[in-house]
C-alpha positions in Angstrom: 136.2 30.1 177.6 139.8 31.3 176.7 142.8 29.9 178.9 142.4 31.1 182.6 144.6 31.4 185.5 145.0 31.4 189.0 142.9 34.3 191.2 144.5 35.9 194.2 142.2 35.6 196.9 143.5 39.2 198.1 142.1 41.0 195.3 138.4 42.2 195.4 136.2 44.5 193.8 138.5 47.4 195.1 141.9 46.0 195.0 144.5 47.5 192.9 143.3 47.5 189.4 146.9 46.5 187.5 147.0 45.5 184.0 148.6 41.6 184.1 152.5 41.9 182.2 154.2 40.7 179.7 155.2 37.5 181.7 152.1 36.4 183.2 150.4 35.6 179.6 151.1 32.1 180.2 148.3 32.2 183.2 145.6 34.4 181.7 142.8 34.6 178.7 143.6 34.6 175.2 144.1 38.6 174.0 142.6 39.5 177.6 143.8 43.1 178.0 142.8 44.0 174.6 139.5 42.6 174.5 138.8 43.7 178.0 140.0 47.4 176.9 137.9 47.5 174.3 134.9 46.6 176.2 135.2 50.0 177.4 133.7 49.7 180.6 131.7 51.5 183.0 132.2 51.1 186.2 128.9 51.1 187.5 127.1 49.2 184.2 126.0 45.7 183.6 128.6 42.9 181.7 128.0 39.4 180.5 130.9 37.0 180.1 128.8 34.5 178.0 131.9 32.1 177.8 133.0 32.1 181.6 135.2 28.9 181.4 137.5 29.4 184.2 136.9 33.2 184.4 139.9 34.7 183.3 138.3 38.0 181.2 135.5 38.0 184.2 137.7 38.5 186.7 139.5 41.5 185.1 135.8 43.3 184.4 135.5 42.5 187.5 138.2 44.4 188.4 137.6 47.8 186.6 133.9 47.8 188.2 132.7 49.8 191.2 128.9 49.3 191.4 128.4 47.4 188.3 127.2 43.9 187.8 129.0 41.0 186.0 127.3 37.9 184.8 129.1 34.8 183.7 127.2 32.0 181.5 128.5 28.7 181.0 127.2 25.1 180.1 130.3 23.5 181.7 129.8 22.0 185.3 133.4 21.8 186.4 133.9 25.5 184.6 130.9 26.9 186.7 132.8 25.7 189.9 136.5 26.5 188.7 134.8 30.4 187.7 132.7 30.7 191.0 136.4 30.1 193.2 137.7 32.5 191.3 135.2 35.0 191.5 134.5 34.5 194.9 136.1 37.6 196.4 134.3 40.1 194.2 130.4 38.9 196.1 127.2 40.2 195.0 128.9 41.9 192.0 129.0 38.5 190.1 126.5 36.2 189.5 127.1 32.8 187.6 124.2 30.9 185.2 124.6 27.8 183.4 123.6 27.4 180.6 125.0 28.2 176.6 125.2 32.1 176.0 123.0 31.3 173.3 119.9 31.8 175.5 121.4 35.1 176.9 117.7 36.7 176.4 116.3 34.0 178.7 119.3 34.5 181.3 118.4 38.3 181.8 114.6 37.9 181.6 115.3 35.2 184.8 117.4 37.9 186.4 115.0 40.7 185.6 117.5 42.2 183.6 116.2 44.7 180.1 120.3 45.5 178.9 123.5 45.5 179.3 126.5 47.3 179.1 129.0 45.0 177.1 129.5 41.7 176.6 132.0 39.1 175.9 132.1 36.1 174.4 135.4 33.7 173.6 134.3 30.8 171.3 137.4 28.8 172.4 137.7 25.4 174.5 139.2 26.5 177.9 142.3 25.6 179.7 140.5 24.1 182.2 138.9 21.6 179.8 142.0 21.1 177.4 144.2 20.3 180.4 141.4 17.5 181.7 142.4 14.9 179.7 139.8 12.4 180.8 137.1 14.7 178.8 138.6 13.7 175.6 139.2 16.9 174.2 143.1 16.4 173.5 144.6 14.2 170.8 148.0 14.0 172.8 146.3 12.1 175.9 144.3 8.8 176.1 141.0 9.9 177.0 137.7 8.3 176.4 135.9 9.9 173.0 134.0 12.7 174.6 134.3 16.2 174.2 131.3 17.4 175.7 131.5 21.2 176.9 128.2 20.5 178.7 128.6 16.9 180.1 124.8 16.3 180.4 124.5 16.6 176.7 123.6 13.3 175.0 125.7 13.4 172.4 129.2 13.0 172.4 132.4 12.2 170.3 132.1 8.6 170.8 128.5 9.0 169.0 129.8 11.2 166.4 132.8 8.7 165.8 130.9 5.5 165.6 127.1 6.6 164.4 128.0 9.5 161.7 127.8 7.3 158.3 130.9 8.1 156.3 128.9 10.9 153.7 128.4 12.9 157.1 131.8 12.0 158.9 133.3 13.5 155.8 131.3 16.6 155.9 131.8 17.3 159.5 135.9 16.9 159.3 136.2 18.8 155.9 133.5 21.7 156.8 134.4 22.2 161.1 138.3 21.1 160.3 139.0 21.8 157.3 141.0 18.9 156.2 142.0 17.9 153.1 142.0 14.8 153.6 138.2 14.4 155.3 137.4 11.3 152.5 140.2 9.4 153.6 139.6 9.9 157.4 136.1 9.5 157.3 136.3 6.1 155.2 139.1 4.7 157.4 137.0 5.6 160.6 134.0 3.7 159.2 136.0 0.9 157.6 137.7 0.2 161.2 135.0 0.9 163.2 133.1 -2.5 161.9 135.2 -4.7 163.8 134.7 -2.6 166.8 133.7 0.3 168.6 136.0 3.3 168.9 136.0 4.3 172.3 139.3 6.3 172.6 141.3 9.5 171.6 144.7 7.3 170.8 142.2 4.9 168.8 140.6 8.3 166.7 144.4 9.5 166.2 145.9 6.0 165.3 143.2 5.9 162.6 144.0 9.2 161.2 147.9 8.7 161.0 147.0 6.0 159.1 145.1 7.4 156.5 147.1 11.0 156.3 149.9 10.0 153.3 152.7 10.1 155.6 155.4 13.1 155.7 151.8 15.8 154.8 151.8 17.2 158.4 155.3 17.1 159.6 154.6 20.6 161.0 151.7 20.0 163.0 149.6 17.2 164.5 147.4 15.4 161.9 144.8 15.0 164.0 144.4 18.6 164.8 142.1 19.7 162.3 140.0 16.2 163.0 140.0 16.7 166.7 138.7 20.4 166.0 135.6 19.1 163.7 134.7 16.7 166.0 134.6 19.1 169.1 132.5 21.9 166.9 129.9 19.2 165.7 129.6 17.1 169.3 129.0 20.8 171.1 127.0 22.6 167.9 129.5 25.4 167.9 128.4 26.9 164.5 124.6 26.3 164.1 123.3 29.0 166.2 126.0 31.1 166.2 124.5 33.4 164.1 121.2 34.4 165.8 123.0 34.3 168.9 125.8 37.4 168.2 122.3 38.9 166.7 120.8 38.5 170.4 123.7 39.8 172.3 123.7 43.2 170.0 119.9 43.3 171.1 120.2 43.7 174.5 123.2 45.7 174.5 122.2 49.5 175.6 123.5 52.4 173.0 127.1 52.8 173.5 127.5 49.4 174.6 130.1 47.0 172.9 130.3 43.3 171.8 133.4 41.9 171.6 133.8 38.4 170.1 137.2 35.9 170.3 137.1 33.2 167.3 139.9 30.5 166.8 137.9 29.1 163.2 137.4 30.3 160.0 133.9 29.7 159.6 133.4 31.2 163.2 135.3 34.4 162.0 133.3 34.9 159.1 129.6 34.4 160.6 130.6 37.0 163.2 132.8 39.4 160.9 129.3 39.3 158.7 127.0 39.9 161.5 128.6 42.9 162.3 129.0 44.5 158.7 125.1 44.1 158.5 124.8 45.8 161.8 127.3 48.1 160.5 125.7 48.6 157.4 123.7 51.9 156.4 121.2 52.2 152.8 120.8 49.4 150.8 119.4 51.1 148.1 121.2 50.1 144.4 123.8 52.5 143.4 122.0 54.6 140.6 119.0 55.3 143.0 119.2 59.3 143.2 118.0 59.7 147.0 117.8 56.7 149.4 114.4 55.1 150.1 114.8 52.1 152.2 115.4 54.8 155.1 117.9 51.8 157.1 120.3 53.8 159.0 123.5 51.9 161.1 122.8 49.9 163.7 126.2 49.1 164.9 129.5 50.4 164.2 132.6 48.0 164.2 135.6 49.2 166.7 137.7 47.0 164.4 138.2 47.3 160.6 140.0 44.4 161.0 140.4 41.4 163.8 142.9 42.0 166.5 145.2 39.1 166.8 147.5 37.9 169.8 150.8 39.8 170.0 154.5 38.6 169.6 154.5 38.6 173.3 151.4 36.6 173.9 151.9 34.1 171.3 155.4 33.1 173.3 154.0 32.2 176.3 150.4 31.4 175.2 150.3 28.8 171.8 146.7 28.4 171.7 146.4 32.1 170.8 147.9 31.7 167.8 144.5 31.4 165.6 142.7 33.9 168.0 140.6 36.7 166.3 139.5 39.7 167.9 136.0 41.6 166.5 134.2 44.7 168.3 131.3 46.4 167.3 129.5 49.1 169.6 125.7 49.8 169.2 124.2 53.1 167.9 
């Protein structure tokens, strides 16, 4: 769901397969050309883009394959129609589900499809959805609280804003965001939100300068981090995170690589410890002479260490500047 750019309408499965430069990172998906290199593709297999968004890293597999297949999965209506434009001139190579990559064993058993190739998935909010202020995802324009990645989703941020009692509130914005100052928010939100409902994103950010001691984020928003937590708990972005980076190494065939794009901590971490289990090789205690739980690797991880944006990205492109990068390739 990383930030996506215009398509030429030129291009198709066969067009001329260019690299995008230096200049055009302003238009394209966070750490696309190394994610998309590391995918390592074949140009005849199966890819899934479980976080289409606008279809930036889809449309460069796109590009590198011949007789292959790409599938793109996202929960996001307007995403869906922003993705299927863009892919348009590449035909019966793509095909487009929605629904959350989470159920990406469901999506292939509908398609009739055993494994895959490679997949991709970029835990970010999109471009397309950032830049739509009226779905309430930016604390820099008046929006309705919202932030709902799939818009038929029940809950939203004005529930999360003005049902959470203030124990939870203050979980949610200290565990998703990371802010120090959770208690204060959370009580200020709650104190507040007795008089009234909240129903804006200049209400939530009002509320929050006012109970940040003032001068404490000079260097950044202070609603950031509270924005973040918000987003993460409205669209469960952690809970199933797990089993689902578990699922996509399933159905990948040997040889065939994962490569996940986090902008969290706690994202980072569930995936980076995912892979080291797949990764991972006897488990047998140290002063055992010969191994006898018989586990052999699963996986092994294409990066030691998570690939971030480079000096040239981060210039042109700001919200890559928390972007992670992991790969593993299955055994």
């Amino acid at each position: 769901m990383g930030i996506a750019g215009s398509a030429d309408p030129n291009d198709g499965p066969h067009s001329d397969r260019r690299e995008p430069s230096k200049m055009d990172f302003k238009h394209i998906s966070v750490l696309l050309n190394e994610s998309i290199e590391l995918l390592n593709i074949n140009p005849g297999g199966i890819y899934v883009d479980g976080t289409l968004g606008g279809g930036g890293h889809a449309e460069l597999v796109c590009r590198k394959l011949d007789n292959g297949r790409l599938i793109g999965i996202d929960q996001d209506g307007e995403a869906i129609n922003a993705a299927t434009k863009r892919l348009a001139p590449f035909g019966a190579m793509v095909t487009i589900v929605r629904d959350n990559f989470r159920n990406i064993r469901e999506v292939l058993s509908n398609l009739e499809i055993d494994s895959i190739d490679g997949a991709i998935l970029d835990l970010g909010v999109s471009s397309h959805q950032l830049d739509k202020g009226e779905r309430g995802f930016s604390y820099n324009t008046d929006a309705p609280l919202d932030m709902r990645m799939n818009t038929e989703a029940s809950k939203s941020a004005h529930t999360v804003v003005n049902t959470y009692d203030e124990a939870e509130l203050s979980k949610v914005i200290f565990d998703y965001g990371e802010e120090r100052f959770a208690r204060r928010i959370a009580r200020k939100i709650v104190q507040l939100r007795e008089a009234k409902p909240i129903e804006t994103t200049f209400e939530l950010v009002d509320i929050i300068r006012s109970a940040v001691p003032g001068g404490k984020y000079a260097d950044k928003h202070p609603a950031k981090r509270t924005f973040q937590a918000i987003r993460i708990e409205v669209n469960d972005e952690i809970a199933l995170l797990k089993s689902a980076v578990y699922d996509f190494f399933e159905v990948l065939n040997p040889g065939g690589r994962l490569c996940v794009i986090s902008f969290h901590s706690l994202e980072d971490r569930i995936v980076k410890q995912v892979f080291a289990d797949l990764s991972r090789g006897c488990t047998c205690p140290g002063d055992f002479p010969i191994c006898v739980c018989g586990k052999e690797p699963r996986g092994k991880a294409i990066t030691r260490k998570p690939i971030t944006a480079s000096n040239d990205e981060l210039e042109f492109n700001n919200r890559a500047h928390s972007a992670k990068l992991r790969v593993i390739e299955k055994l």
